[in-house]
matplotlib code that plots the C-alpha trace (Angstrom):
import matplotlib.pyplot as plt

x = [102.5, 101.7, 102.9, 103.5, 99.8, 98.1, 100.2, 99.8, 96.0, 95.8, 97.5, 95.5, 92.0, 93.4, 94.1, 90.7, 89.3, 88.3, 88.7, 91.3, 89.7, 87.1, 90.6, 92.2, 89.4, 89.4, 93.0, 93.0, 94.7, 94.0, 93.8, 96.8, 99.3, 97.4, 98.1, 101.9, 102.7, 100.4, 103.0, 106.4, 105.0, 107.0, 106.5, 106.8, 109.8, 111.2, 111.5, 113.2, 116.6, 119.7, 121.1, 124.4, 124.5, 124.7, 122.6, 125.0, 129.0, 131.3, 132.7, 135.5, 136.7, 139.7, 140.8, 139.3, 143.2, 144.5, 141.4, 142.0, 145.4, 144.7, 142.2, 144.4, 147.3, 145.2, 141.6, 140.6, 140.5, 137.0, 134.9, 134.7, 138.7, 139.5, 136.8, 138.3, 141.7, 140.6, 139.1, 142.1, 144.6, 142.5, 141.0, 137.6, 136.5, 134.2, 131.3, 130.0, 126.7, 129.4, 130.7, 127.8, 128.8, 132.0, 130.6, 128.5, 131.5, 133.9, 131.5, 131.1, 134.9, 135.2, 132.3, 133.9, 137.5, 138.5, 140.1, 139.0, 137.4, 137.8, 135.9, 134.8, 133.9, 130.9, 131.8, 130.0, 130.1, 129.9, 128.6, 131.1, 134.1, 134.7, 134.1, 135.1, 135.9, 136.6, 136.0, 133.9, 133.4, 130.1, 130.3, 128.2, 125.3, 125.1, 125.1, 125.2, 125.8, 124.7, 124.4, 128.3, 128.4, 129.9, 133.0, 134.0, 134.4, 133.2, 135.0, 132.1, 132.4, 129.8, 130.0, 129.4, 127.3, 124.1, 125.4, 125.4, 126.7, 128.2, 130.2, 132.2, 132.8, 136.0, 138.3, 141.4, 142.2, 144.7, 145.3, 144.2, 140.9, 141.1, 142.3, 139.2, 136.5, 137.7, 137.7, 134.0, 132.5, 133.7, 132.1, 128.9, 129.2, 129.7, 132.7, 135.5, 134.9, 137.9, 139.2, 138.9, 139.4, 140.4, 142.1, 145.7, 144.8, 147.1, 145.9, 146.3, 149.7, 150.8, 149.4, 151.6, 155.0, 156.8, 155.2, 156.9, 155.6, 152.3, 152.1, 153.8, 151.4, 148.3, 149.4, 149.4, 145.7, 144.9, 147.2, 145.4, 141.7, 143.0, 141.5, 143.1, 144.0, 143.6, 143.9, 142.6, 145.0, 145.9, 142.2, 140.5, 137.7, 135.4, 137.3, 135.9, 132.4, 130.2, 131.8, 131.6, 127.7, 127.2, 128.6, 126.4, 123.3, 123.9, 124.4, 121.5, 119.5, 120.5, 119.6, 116.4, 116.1, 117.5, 114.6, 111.8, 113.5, 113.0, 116.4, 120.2, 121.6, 121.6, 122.1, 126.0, 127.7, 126.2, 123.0, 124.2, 126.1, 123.3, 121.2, 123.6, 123.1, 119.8, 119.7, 122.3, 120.0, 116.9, 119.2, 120.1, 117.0, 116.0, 119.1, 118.3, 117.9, 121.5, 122.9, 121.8, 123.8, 126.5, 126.7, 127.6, 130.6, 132.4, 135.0, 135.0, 136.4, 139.8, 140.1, 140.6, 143.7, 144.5, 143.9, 146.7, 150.3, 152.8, 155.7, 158.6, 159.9, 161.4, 159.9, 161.3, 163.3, 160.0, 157.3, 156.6, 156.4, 156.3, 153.9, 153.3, 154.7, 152.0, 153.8, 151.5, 152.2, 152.5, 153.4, 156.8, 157.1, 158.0, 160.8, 163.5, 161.5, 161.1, 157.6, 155.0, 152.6, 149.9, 147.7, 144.5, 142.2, 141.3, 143.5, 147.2, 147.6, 151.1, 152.2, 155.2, 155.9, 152.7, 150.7, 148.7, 149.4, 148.0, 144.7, 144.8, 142.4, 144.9, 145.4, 145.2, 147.7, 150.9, 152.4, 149.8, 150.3, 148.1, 149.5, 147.8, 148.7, 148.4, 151.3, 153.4, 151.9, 154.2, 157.4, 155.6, 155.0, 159.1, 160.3, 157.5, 159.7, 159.8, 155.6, 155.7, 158.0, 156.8, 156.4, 152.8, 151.9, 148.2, 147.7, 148.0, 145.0, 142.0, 139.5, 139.0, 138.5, 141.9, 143.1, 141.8, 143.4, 146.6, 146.1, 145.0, 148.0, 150.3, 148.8, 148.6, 151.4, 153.7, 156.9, 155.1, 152.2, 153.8, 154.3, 150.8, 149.5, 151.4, 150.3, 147.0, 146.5, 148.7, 145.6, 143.4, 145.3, 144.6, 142.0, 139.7, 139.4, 135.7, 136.4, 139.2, 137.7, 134.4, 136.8, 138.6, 135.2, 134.3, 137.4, 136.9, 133.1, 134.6, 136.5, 138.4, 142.1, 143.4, 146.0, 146.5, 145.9, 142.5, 141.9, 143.5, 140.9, 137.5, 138.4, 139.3, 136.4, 134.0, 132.0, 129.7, 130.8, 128.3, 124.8, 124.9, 122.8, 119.0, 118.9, 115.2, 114.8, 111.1, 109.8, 110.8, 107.9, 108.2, 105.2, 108.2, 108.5, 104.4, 104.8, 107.6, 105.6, 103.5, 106.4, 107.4, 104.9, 104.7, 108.4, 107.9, 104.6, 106.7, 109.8]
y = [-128.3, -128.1, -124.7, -124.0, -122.4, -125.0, -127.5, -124.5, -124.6, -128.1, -128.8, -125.7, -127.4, -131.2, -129.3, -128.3, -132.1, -132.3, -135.6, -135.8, -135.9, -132.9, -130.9, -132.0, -130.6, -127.8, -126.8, -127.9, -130.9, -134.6, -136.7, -139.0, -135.5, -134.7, -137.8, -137.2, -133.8, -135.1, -137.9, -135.6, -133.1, -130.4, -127.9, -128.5, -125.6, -127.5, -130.8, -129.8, -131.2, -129.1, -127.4, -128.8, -128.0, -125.3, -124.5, -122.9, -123.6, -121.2, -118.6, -118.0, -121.3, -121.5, -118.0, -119.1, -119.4, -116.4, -114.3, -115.8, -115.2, -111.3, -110.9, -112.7, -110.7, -107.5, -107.3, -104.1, -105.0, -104.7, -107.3, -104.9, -104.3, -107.5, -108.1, -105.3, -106.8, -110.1, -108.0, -106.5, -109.4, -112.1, -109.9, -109.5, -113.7, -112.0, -110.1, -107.1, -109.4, -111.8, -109.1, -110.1, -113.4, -112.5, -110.6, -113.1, -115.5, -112.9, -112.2, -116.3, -116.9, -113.3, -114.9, -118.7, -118.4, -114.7, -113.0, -112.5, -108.8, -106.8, -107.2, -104.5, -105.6, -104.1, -102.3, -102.0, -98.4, -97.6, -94.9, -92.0, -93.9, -92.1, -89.2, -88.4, -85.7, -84.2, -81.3, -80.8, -78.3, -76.8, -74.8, -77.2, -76.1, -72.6, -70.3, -66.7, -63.9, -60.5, -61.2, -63.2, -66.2, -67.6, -70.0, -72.3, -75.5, -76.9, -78.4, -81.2, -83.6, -86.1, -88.7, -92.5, -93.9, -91.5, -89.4, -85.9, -84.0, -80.1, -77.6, -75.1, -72.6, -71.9, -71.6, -73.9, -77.0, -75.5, -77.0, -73.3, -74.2, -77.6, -76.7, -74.2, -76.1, -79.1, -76.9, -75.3, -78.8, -79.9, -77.5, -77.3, -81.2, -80.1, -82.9, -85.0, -88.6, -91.2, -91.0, -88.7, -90.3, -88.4, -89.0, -88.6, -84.8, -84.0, -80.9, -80.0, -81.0, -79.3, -75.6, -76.1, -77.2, -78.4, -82.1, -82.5, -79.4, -80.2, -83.6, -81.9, -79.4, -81.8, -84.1, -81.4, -80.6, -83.8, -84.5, -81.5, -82.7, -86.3, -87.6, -91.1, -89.6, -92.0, -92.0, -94.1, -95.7, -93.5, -93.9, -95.5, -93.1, -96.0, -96.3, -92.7, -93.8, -92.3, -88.6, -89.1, -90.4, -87.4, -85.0, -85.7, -86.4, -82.6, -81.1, -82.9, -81.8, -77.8, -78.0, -79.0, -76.4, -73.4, -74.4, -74.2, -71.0, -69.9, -68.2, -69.3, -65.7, -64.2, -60.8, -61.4, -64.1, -64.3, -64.9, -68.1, -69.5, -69.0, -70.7, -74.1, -74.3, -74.2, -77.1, -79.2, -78.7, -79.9, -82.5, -83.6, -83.4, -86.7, -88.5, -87.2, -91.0, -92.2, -89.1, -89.4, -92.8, -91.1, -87.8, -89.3, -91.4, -87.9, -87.0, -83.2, -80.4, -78.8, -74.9, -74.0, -73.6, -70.7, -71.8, -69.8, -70.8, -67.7, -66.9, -64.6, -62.7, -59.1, -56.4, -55.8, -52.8, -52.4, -52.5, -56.2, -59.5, -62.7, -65.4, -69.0, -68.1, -64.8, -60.9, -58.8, -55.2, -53.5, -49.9, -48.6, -47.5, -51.2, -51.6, -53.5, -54.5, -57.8, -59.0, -62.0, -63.6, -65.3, -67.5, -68.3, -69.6, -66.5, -63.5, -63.1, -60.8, -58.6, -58.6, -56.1, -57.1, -57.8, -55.4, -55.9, -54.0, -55.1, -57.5, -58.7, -61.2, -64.3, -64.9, -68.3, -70.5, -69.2, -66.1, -63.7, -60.3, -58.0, -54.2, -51.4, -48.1, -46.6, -47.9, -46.9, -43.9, -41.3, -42.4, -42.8, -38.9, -38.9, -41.1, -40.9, -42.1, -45.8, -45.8, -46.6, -50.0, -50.6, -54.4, -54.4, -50.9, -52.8, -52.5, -48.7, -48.0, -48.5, -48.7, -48.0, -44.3, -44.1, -46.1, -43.4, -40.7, -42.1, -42.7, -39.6, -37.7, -39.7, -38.3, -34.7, -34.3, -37.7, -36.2, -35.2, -37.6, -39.8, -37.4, -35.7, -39.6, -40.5, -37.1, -37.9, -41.2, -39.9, -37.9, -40.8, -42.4, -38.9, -37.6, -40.7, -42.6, -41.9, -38.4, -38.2, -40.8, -38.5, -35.3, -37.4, -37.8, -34.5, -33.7, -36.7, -35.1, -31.1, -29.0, -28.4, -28.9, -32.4, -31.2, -32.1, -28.7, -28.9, -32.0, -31.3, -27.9, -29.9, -32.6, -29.7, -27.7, -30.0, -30.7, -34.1, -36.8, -37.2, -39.4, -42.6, -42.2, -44.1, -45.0, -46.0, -49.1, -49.0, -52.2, -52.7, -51.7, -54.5, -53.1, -52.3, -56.1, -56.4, -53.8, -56.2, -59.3, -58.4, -57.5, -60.5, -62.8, -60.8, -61.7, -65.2, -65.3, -64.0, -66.3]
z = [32.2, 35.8, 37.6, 41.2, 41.4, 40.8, 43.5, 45.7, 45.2, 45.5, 48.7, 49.8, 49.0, 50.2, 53.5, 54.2, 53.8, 50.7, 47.9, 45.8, 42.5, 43.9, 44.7, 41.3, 39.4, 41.1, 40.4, 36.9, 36.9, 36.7, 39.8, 38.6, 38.7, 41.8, 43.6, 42.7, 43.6, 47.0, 47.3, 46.6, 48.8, 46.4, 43.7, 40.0, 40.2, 43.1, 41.3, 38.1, 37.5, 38.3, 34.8, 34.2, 30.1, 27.6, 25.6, 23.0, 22.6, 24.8, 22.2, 24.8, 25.9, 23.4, 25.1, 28.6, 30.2, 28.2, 30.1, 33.1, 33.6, 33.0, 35.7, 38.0, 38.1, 37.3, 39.0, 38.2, 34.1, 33.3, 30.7, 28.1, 28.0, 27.7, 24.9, 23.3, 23.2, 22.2, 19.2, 18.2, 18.9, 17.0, 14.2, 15.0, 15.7, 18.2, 17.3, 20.4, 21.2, 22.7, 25.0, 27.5, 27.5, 29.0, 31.6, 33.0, 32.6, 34.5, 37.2, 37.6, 38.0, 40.4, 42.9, 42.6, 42.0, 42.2, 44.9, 48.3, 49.1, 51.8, 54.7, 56.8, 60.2, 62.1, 65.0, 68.6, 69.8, 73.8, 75.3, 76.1, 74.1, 70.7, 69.0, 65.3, 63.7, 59.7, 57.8, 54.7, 52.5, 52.6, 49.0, 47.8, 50.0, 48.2, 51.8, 50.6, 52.7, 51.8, 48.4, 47.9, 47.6, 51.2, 50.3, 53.9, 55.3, 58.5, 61.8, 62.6, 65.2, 66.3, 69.3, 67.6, 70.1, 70.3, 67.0, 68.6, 66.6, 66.2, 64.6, 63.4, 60.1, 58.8, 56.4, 55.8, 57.1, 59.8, 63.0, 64.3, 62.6, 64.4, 68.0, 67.9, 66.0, 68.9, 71.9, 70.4, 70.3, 73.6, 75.8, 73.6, 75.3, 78.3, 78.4, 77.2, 76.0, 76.2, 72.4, 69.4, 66.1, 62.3, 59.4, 58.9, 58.5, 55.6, 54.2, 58.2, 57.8, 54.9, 56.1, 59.3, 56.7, 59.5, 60.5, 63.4, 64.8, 63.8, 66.0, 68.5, 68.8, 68.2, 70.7, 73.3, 72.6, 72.6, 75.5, 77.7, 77.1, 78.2, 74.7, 73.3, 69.3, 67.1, 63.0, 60.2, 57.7, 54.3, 52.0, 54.2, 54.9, 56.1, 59.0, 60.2, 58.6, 61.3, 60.5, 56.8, 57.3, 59.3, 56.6, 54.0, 56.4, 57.9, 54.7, 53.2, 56.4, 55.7, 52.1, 53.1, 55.9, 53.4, 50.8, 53.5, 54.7, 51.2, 50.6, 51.2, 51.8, 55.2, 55.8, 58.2, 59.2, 62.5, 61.4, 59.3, 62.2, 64.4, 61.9, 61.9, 65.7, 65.5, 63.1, 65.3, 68.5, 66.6, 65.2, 68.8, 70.4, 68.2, 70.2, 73.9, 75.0, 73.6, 74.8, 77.7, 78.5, 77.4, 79.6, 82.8, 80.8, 80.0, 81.5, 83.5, 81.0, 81.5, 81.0, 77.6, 75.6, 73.5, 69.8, 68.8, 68.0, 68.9, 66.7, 67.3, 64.5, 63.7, 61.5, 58.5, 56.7, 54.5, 57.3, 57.2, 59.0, 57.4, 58.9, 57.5, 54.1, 53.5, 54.1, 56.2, 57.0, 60.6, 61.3, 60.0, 63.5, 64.8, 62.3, 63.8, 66.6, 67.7, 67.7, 68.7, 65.9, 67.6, 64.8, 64.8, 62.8, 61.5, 62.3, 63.4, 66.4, 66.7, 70.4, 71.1, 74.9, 76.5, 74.1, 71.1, 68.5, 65.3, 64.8, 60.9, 58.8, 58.3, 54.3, 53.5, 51.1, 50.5, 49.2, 49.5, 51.3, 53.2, 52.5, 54.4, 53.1, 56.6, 57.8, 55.6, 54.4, 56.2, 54.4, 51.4, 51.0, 51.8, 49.2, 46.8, 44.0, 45.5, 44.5, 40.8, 41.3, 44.9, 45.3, 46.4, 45.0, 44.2, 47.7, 47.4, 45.6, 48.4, 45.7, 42.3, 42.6, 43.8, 41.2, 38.7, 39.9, 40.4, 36.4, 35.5, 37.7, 35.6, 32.6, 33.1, 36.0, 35.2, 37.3, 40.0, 40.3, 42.8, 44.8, 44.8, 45.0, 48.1, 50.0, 49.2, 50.9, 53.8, 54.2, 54.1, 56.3, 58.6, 57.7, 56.8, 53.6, 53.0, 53.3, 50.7, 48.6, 48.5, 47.5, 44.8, 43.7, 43.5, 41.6, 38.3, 38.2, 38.2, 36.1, 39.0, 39.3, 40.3, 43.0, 46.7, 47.6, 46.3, 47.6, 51.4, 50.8, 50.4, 53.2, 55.6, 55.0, 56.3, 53.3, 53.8, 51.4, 48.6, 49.1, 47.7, 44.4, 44.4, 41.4, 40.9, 37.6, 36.3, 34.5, 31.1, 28.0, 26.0, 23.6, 21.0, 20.5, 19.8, 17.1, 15.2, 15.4, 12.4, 10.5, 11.2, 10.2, 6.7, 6.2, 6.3, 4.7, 1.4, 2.0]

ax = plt.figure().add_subplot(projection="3d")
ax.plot(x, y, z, "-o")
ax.set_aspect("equal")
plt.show()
């Protein structure tokens, strides 16, 4: 049988002049072939008849119709459910080897007769046009800081013409979180391009609990900054492809950086965020050409909006305020009062008139509280009896040191431990909690009694709080395990 080689060679040897019969022996093959496959002009592969037959009888063509029927109406089912149901409905008439048959035979009819597929149509970016934005969770990355492991997401935004990209930690999907990580990214670009694309921003959504407020809000940002907002339809994240490229390109890219770094853990925040925009200006630096096409398109920058939205609310009978569905405490002092909420991404400020008042880490999700002791302290020591079935009494114990003497009053002074507990972190809240907590200390390690008098004694007497103990772990001597190894190996010997 003649292979393509040999034509190959022979047409190769006939090209450079040479006989026919001289070229046919020299591709091993006679001259009558060789004058035919000079004549076609063709390969041997190239002249074979088209395949129209089988080689073996169609185990499936009696259930051909039944199959085809099922894939029409549902074109998800896979071969090897359908093969499975043909099993049980017809009592085993196929054996597994067949199953391949009916995948071939599936995947023929899908590319031939199936339904069309979506198309996704290639799109021609400009410079200055679009930006996109998202966030992604960056958990997966493994950032530690100081030891704890560092849970956030990230605002990132990148431009889809020259792919500059930048961004922004923090830590819900809030449009707090999204007004700032916006506002960051547009004066890092030092401008405004003509539309700003993101999904439907649900999670977003839901944290605000009032839609309307939500677009009302967004729109306004958008509206200021002059940006064209536009949103991809519900799970279609291909529609906002260059941001979801970009998310697992960066986070790819910082992986890589943290191993050459040779540690994930940084010593504060700070330092990590100062980290990421070092990595997003080496990033950019690769796309200074498309970029620059694209900086004269921007559009000047506005001033900046406050990130915050302001809520008005009064405080209530038991110290609190309640602010997107979490309780936070302010000073019993403001009781009554009516009071401003500004949010941000990551602390409600308390404005009484035009003064702050209060500064507190935002909680996250819903129906958490934030209790400190200090502002309720001084009524505390008044109605001490309100401690044991307080609410948020939890929030009373500043540490676990605390927590043990609390315990320990209730054992040895139960109907006047309250009240000895609630004097004592009134003078925290006085005095200093490091100072009490070091004379509470004291106390558990004493023979002392465990009284507030004793306690308001050492705090007031100026006595330094207690070192932090070194303690010093040598290396282990692990020449008690050589010494069992014989023993050991007598043991078995006897088994």
């Amino acid at each position: 049988m003649i292979r393509d080689l040999q034509v190959e060679e022979l047409m190769k040897r006939l090209a450079e002049g040479k006989p026919l019969y001289l070229c046919a022996v020299q591709s091993g093959m006679g001259e009558k072939a060789a004058r035919k496959y000079r004549r076609l002009g063709k390969l041997p592969s190239q002249c074979l008849p088209e395949r129209t037959w089988r080689t073996r009888r169609d185990p499936f063509t009696e259930v051909w119709e039944e199959v085809r029927a099922l894939v029409t109406e549902s074109p998800a089912l896979e071969a090897k459910t359908i093969f499975e149901a043909l099993q049980r409905k017809y009592e085993n008439p196929f054996s597994d080897g067949q199953l391949r048959t009916l995948q071939r035979r599936l995947k023929r009819w899908r590319y031939t007769e199936g339904p069309a597929k979506e198309v996704f149509f290639e799109q021609e970016h400009r410079p200055g046009a679009l930006c996109q934005s998202d966030f992604t969770n960056m958990n997966e990355v493994g950032v530690m800081i100081a030891g704890q492991p560092f849970e956030h997401l990230l605002y990132h935004l990148v431009l889809t013409y020259s792919n500059w990209e930048t961004g922004t930690v923090c830590f819900s999907e809030s449009l707090e979180s999204l007004s700032a990580g916006l506002q960051n990214a547009l004066t890092d670009l030092g401008g405004v391009p003509r539309a700003h694309r993101s999904d439907r921003m649900s999670a977003a959504v839901n944290n605000q609990c009032v839609p309307e407020e939500f677009t009302r809000r967004y729109q306004g940002l958008l509206a200021h900054y002059g940006l064209e907002g536009q949103k991809i339809q519900a799970g279609k994240a291909n529609e906002n492809g260059d941001i979801e490229q970009r998310h697992y390109r960066f986070k790819r890219a910082l992986s890589q950086e943290l191993l050459l770094r040779g540690s994930h853990d940084f010593p504060v925040r700070e330092a990590y965020e100062r980290f990421l925009r070092d990595l997003f200006r080496r990033l950019n630096a690769g796309r200074k050409a498309r970029f620059e096409e694209e900086r004269p398109l921007l559009r000047a920058l506005p001033r900046r909006l406050d990130d915050g939205q302001r809520l008005e609310m009064k405080v209530s009978c038991g110290s609190t305020i309640r602010v997107r569905h979490n309780t936070y405490s302010i000073h019993s002092r403001l009781i009554g009062a009516r009071v401003q909420a500004r949010v941000y991404a990551e602390r409600i400020e308390v404005w009484f008139g035009n003064e702050k008042v209060e500064s507190l880490p935002r909680l996250y999700g819903r129906n958490g509280h934030r209790i400190n002791y200090r502002h309720i302290s001084e009524w505390l020591v008044r109605k001490p009896g309100a401690l044991e079935s307080y609410r948020y009494r939890e929030e009373l114990f500043p540490s676990s040191v605390f927590r043990t003497v609390y315990d320990l009053l209730k054992q040895r002074h139960a109907p006047s431990a309250a009240s000895a507990y609630a004097r004592m972190l009134h003078l925290a809240a006085l005095e200093g909690e490091t100072r009490v907590e070091s004379a509470l200390r004291q106390l558990l390690k004493s023979e002392q009694p465990l009284t507030f008098e004793v306690v308001e004694h050492l705090v007031k007497s100026g006595q330094e709080p207690e070192p932090v103990t070194h303690v010093e772990v040598g290396p282990a001597d692990l020449s008690g395990y050589d010494a069992l190894l014989p023993l050991a190996a007598g043991e078995v010997a006897h088994g």
